[in-house]
C-alpha positions as CSV (number, residue, x, y, z in Angstrom):
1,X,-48.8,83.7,-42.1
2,X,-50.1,80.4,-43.2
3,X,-53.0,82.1,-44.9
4,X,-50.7,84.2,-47.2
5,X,-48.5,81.3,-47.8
6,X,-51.6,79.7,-49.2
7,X,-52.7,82.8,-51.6
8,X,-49.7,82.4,-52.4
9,X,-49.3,79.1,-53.4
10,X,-52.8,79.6,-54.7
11,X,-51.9,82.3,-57.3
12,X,-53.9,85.1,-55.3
13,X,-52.9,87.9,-55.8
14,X,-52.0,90.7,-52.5
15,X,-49.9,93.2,-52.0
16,X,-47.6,91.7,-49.6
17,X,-45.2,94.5,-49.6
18,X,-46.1,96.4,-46.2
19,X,-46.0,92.9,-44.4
20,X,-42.6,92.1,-46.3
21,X,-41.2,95.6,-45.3
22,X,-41.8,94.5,-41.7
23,X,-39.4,91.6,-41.8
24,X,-40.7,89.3,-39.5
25,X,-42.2,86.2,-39.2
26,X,-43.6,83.6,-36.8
27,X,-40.1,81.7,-36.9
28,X,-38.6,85.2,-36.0
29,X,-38.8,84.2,-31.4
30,X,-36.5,86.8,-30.8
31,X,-39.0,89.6,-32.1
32,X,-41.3,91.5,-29.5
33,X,-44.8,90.4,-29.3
34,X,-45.7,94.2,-30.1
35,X,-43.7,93.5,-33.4
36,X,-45.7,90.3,-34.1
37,X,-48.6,92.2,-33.2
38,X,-48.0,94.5,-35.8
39,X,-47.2,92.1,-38.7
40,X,-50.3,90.2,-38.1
41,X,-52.5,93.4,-38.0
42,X,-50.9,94.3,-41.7
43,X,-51.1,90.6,-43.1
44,X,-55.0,90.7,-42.3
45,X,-55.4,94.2,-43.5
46,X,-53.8,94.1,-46.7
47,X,-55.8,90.0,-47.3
48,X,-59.2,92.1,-46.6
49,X,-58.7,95.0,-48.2
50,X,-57.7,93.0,-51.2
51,X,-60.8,90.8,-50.4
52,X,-63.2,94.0,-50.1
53,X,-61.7,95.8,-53.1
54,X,-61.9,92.5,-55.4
55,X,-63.5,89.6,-57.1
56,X,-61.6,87.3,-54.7
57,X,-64.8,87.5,-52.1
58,X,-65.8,83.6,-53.8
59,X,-62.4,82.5,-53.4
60,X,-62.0,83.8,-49.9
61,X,-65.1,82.0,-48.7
62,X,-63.9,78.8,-50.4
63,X,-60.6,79.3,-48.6
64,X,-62.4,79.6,-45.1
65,X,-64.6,76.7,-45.4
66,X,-61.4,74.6,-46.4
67,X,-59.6,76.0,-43.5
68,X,-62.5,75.2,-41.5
69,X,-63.1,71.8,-42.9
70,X,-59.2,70.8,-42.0
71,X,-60.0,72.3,-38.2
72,X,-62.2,69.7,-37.8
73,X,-60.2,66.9,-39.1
């Protein structure tokens, strides 16, 4: 989730729609973990689909080495 809020803050474009339909979020507790499961599993497909399918591939790897370099720090 903190990936998509950075695309998009970021102006990245991604269909967010199947992971909006799903109405949930890390804040929702009172969801099952199958449902959190499942929200996770669309967030990623739709961000790598949209990586795959895209010129984002140079932005992607820019956004992991950021998120990489701010692990470490």
């Amino acid at each position: 989730a903190q990936l998509r809020k950075h695309w998009i803050e970021n102006g990245l474009e991604c269909d967010f729609r199947r992971y909006n339909d799903l109405g949930i979020s890390p804040y929702h507790v009172h969801r099952s973990k199958e449902e959190h499961k499942q929200a996770i599993f669309v967030l990623a497909f739709e961000m790598a689909f949209k990586v795959r399918h895209s010129t984002l591939k140079k932005e992607f790897e820019n956004l992991c080495e950021e998120s990489t370099k701010n692990g470490r720090e």
